[in-house]
C-alpha positions as CSV (number, residue, x, y, z in Angstrom):
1,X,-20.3,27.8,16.8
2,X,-21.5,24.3,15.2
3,X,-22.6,22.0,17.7
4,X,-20.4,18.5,17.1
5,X,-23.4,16.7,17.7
6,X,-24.7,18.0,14.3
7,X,-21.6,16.7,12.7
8,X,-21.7,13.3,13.4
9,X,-25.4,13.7,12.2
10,X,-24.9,15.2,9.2
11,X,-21.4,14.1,7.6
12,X,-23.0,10.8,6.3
13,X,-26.0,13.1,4.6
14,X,-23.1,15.7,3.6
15,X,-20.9,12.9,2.1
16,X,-24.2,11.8,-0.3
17,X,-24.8,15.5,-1.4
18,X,-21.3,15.9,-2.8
19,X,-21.8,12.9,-5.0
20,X,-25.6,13.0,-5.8
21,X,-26.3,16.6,-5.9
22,X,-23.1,18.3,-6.9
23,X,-21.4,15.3,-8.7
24,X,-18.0,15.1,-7.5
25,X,-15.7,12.1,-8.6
26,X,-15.2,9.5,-6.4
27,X,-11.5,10.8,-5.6
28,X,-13.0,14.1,-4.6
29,X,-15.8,12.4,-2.4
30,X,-12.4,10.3,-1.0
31,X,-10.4,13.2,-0.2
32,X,-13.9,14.7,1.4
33,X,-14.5,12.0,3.5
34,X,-10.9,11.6,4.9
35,X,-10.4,15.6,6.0
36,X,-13.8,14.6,7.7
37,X,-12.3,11.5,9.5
38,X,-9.5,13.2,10.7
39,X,-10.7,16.4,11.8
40,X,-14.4,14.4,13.7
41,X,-11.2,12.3,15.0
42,X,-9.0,15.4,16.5
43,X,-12.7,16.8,17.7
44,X,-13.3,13.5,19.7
45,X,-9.9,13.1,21.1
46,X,-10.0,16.6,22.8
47,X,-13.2,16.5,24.1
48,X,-15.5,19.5,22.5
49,X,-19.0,19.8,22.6
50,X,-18.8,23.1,20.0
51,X,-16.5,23.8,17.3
52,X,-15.1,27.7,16.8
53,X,-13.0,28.8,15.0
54,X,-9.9,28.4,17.5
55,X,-10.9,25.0,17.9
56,X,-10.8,24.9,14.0
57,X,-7.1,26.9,14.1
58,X,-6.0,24.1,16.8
59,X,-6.8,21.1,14.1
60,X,-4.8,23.0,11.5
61,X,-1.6,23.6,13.8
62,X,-2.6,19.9,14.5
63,X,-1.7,18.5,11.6
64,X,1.2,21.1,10.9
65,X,2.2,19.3,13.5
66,X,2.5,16.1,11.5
67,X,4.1,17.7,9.3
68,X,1.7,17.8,6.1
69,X,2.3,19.6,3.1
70,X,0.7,23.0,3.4
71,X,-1.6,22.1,0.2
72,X,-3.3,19.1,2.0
73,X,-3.8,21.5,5.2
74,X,-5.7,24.0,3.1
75,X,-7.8,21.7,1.6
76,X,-8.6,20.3,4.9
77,X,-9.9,23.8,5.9
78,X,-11.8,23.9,2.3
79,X,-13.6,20.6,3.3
80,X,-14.6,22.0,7.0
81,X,-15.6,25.0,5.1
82,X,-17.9,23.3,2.3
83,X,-19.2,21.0,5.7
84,X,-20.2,23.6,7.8
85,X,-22.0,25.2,5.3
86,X,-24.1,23.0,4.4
87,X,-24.0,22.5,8.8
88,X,-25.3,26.0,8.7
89,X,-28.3,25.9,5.8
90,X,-29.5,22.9,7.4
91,X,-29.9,24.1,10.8
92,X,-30.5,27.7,10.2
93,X,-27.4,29.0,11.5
94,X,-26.2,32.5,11.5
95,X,-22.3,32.0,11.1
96,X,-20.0,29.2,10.1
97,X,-17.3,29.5,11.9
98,X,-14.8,28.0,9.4
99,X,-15.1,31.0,6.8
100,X,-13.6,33.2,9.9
101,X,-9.6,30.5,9.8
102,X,-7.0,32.0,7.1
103,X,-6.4,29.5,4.4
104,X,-3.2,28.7,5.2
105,X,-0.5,29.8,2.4
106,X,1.0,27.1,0.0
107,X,3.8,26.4,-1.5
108,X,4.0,27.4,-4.8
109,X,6.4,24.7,-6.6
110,X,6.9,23.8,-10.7
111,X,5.1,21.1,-11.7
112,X,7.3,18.5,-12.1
113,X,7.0,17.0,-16.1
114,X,9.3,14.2,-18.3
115,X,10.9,15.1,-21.1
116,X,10.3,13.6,-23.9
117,X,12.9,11.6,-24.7
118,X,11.8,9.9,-21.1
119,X,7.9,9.7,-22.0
120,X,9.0,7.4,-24.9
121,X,11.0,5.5,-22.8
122,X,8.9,5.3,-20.2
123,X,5.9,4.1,-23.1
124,X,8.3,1.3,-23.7
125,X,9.0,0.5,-20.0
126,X,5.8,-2.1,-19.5
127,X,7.7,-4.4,-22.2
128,X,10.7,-4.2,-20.4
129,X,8.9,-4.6,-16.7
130,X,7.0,-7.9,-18.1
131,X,9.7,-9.6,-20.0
132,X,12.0,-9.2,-16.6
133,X,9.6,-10.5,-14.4
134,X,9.2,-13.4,-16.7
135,X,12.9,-14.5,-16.9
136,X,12.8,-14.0,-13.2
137,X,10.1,-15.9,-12.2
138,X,11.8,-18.4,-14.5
139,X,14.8,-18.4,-12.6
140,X,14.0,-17.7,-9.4
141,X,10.2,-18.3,-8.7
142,X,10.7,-14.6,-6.7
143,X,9.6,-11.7,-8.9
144,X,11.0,-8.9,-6.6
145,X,14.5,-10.8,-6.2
146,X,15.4,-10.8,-10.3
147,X,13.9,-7.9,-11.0
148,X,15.9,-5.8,-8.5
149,X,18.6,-7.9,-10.0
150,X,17.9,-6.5,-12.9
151,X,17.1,-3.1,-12.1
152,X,18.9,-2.1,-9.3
153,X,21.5,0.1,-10.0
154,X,24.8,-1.2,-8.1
155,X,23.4,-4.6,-9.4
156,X,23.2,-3.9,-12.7
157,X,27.0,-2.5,-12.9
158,X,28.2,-6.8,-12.0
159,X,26.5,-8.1,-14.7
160,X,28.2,-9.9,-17.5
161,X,29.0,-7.8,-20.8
162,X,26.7,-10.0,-22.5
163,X,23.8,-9.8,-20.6
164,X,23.8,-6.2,-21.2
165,X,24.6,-6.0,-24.3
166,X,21.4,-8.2,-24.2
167,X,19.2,-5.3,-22.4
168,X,20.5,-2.7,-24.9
169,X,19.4,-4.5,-27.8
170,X,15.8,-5.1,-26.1
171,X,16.2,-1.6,-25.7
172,X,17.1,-0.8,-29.3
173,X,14.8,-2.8,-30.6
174,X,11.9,-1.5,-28.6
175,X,12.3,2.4,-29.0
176,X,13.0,1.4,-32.9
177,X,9.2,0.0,-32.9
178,X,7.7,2.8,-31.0
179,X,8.8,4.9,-33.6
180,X,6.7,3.3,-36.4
181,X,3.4,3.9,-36.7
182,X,2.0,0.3,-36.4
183,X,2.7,0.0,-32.8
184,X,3.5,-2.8,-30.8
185,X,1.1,-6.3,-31.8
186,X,1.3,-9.2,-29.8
187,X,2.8,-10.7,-32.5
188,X,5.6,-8.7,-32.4
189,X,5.9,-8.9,-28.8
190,X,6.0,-13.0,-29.0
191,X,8.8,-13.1,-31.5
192,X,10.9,-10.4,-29.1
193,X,10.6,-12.8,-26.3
194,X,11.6,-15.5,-27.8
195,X,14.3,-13.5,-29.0
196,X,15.2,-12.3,-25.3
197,X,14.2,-15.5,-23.5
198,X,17.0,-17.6,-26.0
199,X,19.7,-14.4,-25.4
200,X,19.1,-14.7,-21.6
201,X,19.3,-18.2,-21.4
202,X,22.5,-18.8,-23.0
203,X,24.1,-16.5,-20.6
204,X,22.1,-17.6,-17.2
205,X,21.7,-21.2,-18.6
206,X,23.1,-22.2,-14.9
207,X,20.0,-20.3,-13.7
208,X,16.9,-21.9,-15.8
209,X,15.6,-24.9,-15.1
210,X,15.0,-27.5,-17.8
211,X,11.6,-27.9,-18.2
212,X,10.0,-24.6,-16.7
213,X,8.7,-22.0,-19.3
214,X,7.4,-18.8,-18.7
215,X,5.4,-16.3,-21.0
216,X,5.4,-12.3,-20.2
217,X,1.6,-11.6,-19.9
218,X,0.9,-10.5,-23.3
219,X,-2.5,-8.5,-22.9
220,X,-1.7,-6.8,-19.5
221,X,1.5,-5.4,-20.6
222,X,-0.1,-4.1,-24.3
223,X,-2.7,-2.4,-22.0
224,X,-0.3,-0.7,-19.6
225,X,1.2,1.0,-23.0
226,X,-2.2,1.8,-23.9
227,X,-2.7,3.7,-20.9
228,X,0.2,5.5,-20.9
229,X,0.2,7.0,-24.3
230,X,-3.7,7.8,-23.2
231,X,-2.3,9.7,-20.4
232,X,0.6,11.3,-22.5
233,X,-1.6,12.3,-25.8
234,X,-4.3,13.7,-24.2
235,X,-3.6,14.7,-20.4
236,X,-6.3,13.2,-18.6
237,X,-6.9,13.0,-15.2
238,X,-6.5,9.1,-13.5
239,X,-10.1,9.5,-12.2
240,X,-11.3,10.6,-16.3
241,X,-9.4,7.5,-17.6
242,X,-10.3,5.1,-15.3
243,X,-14.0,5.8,-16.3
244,X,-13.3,5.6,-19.6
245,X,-15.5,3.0,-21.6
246,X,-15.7,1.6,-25.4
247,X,-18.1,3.8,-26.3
248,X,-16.5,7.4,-25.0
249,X,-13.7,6.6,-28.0
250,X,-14.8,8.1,-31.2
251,X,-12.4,6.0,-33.0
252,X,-13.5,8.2,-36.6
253,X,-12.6,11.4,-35.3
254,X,-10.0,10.3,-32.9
255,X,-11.7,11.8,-29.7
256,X,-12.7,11.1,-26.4
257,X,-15.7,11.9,-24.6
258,X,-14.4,12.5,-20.6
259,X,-16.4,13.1,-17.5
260,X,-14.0,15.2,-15.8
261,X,-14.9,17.4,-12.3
262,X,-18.3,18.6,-11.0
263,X,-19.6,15.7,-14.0
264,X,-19.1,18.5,-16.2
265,X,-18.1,16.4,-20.7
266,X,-15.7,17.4,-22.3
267,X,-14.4,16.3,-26.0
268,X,-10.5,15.6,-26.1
269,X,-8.5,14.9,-29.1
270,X,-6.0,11.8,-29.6
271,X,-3.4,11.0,-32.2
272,X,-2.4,7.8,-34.1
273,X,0.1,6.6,-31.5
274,X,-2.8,6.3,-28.8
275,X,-5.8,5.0,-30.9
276,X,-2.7,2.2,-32.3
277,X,-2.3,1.4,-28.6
278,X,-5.8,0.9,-27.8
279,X,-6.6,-1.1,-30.9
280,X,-3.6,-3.4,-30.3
281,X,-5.2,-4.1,-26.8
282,X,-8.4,-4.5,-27.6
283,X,-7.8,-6.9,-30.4
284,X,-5.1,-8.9,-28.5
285,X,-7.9,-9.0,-25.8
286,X,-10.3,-10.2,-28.4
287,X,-12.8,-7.5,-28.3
288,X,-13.9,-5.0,-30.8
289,X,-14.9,-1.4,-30.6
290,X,-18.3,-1.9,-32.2
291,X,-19.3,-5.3,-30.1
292,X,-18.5,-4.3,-26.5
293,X,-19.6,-0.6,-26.3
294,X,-20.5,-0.6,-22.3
295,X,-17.3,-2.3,-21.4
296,X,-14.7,-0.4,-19.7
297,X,-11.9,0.7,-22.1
298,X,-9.2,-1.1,-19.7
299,X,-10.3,-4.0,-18.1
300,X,-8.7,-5.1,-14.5
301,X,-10.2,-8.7,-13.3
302,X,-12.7,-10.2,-15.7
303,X,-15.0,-8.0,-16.9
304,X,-14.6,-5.3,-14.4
305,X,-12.3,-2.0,-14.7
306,X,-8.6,-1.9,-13.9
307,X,-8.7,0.2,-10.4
308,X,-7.8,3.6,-9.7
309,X,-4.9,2.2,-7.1
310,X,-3.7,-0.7,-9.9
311,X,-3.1,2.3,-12.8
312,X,-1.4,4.8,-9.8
313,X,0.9,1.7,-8.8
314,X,2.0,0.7,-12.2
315,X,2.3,4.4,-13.8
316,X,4.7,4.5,-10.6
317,X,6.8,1.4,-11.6
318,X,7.0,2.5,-14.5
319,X,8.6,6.1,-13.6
320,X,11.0,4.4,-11.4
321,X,11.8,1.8,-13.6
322,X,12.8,4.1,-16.6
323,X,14.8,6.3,-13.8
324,X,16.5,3.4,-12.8
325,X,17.6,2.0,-16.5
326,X,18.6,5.6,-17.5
327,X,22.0,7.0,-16.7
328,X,21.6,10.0,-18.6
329,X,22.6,13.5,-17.9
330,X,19.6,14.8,-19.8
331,X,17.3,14.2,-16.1
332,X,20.4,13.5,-13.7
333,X,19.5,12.0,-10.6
334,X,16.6,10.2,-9.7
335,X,16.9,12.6,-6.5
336,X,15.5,15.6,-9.0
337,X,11.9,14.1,-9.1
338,X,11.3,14.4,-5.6
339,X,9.2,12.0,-3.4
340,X,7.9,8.8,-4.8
341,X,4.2,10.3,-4.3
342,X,5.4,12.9,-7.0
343,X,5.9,9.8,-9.5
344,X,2.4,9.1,-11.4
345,X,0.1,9.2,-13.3
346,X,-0.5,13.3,-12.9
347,X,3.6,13.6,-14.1
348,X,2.3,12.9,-17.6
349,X,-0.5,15.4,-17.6
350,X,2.4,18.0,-16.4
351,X,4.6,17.2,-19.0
352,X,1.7,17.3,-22.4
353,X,0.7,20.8,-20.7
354,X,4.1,21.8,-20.1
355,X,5.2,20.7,-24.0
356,X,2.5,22.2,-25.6
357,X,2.7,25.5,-24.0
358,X,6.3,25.2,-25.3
359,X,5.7,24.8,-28.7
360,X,3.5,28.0,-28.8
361,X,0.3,26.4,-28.1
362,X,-2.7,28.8,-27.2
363,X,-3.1,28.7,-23.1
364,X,-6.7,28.6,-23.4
365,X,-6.9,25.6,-25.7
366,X,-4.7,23.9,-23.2
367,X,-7.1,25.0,-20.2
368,X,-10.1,23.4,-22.2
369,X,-7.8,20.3,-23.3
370,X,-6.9,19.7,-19.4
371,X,-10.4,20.5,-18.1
372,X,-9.4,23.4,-15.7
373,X,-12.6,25.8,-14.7
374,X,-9.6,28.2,-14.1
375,X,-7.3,29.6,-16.2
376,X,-4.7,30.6,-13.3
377,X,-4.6,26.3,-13.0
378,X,-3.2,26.0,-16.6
379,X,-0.9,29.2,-16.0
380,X,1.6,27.1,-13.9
381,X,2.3,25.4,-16.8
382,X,3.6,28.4,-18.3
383,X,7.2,28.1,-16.5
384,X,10.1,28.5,-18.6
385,X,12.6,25.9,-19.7
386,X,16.4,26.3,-18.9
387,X,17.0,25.4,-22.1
388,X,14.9,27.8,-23.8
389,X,16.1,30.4,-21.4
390,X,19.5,29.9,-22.3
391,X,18.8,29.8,-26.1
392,X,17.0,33.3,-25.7
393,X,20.1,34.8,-23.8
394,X,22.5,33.8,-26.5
395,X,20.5,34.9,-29.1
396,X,19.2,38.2,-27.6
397,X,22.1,39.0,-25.2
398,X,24.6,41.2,-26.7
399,X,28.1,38.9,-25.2
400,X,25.0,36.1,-25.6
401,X,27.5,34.2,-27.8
């Protein structure tokens, strides 16, 4: 048994050793301290001076109860787990009482991944995001009313013939560019709004107001493409980019230097796409990568980083904007993505690992690529496409064709 006295005195101490000691990212130490919070919580409500391991089984069937994914049961059990035995070296205790529950089983689902057709539409997407809002804000002075105008699906179908006609050459025009290798400039971006600001206005000229003029902000939406072809070309985690500074880019060899779990480097290769993206920020933002070495790599409000929650948010935006604009049979339904919680930035590490492995790349490389300590984590990856499995059972399958 663990006294519950001892866990209100230790989690505090507990919470510092994770991050001091063993080095745990801040979204680890989060996830830490919330399992705490809500199992100290369940222990107060019912009134326990001990916790056993039925008063441990209890908490679990708890938050069953609540209907939790079976995943983020078990890891609350692997945080009481970790707690109590640290509970139990600090005390002297003989048992931990935790190590006696069953980890519940979970389920054991694909990864969900974009193909990649939709990872260069969805690279494209913050262009398309920013230069609505703009012509929105422009005619309305409410960003969420023109942009569902734009975007929302049943809206979209009573617009005029012109004004999407207007959104398809945007469209052309954009996936064109993010073909060539120079990557989108803020130059380029200007002359394309001017462009789409004159196209829409001629159709909506009812809408806009005579002297009110609005520019798409330039430097944010060059670095939310930056960070998405981060994401895509090397498949880090949204903890490892948001640490990311100047100086972890070797811009020679075209390779970062990421922190990932348990503080433990790790060198990961990017191509010419990514480095093009960064550079275009960064010199639209009027920085160097010599200069500014300690800076973060994406800056949020002044000088500070953009947040963990700000890249989540937009990475999700993004997703459901590119969903929302494609009508393609080649993903169907927004339905097939799941939850919104399954939309973000974690859906582009799935799909690098997930296209690599396809195109016969060796497992292990992609274990050290993702930083996984276990190679059974980069093994779900190896799921099989229904297009490749289809193209191996005509070629191999006797009435095949």
């Amino acid at each position: 048994m663990i006294n519950f006295s001892d866990i209100l005195e230790l989690q505090d101490e507990f919470i510092t050793h994770l991050s001091s000691e063993r080095g745990y990212s801040k979204n680890t130490i989060t996830s830490y301290k919330h399992d705490l919070k809500e199992f100290i919580k369940y222990c107060t409500e019912i009134g326990v001076d001990t916790v056993d391991r039925r008063t441990i089984r209890n908490f679990l069937g708890n938050e069953f109860e609540k209907e939790l994914k079976s995943r983020t049961v078990a890891r609350r059990l692997a945080t009481i787990k970790s707690f109590f035995n640290y509970i139990v070296r600090k005390k002297d205790l003989k048992d931990n009482p935790a190590l006696q529950v069953k980890t519940p089983k979970t389920d054991k689902t694909l990864p969900m991944f974009l193909s990649q057709q939709l990872v260069e539409d969805l690279i494209i997407s913050p262009i398309l995001r920013y230069f609505f809002d703009s012509i929105m804000i422009i005619v309305s002075g409410n960003k969420r009313t023109l942009t569902n105008h734009f975007l929302d699906k049943e809206n979209r179908k009573k617009l005029s013939p012109e004004l999407e006609a207007i959104i398809k050459k945007l469209k052309d025009a954009l996936k064109k560019k993010c073909k060539n290798h120079s990557g989108f400039t803020i130059d380029w971006l200007r002359s394309e709004w001017i462009i789409f600001y004159t196209n829409v206005k001629k159709v909506l000229n009812d809408f806009f107001p005579k002297k009110t003029y609005n520019v798409p902000k330039y430097i944010e939406c060059l670095r939310d493409i930056s960070i998405i072809e981060l994401f895509y070309a090397t498949g880090i985690r949204l903890s490892e980019l948001a640490e990311l500074k100047i100086r972890n880019v070797d811009t020679k060899k075209y390779l970062l230097r990421v922190t990932g779990k348990g503080n433990k480097e790790r060198l990961v290769p990017f191509g010419d796409k990514a480095f093009l993206a960064m550079d275009n920020y960064l010199r639209a933002n009027k920085r160097s990568w010599n200069s500014e070495s300690l800076f973060p790599l994406f800056m949020g409000t002044g000088i500070k980083p953009v947040s963990y929650r700000t890249i989540q948010r937009k990475v999700e935006q993004y997703l459901n904007l590119v969903l929302e604009l494609e009508e393609d049979e080649r993903f169907g339904s927004h339905e097939r993505f799941g939850s919104h919680e399954r939309l973000g930035p974690h859906m582009l590490r799935h799909s690098i690992a997930t296209h690599l492995i396809d195109r016969g790349a060796d497992i292990r490389a992609v274990q050290e690529l993702l930083g996984h300590a276990s190679l059974s984590s980069t093994q779900i990856y190896t799921h099989v496409l229904p297009e490749k499995i289809k193209q191996v059972y005509k070629n191999a399958h006797p009435h095949g064709k």
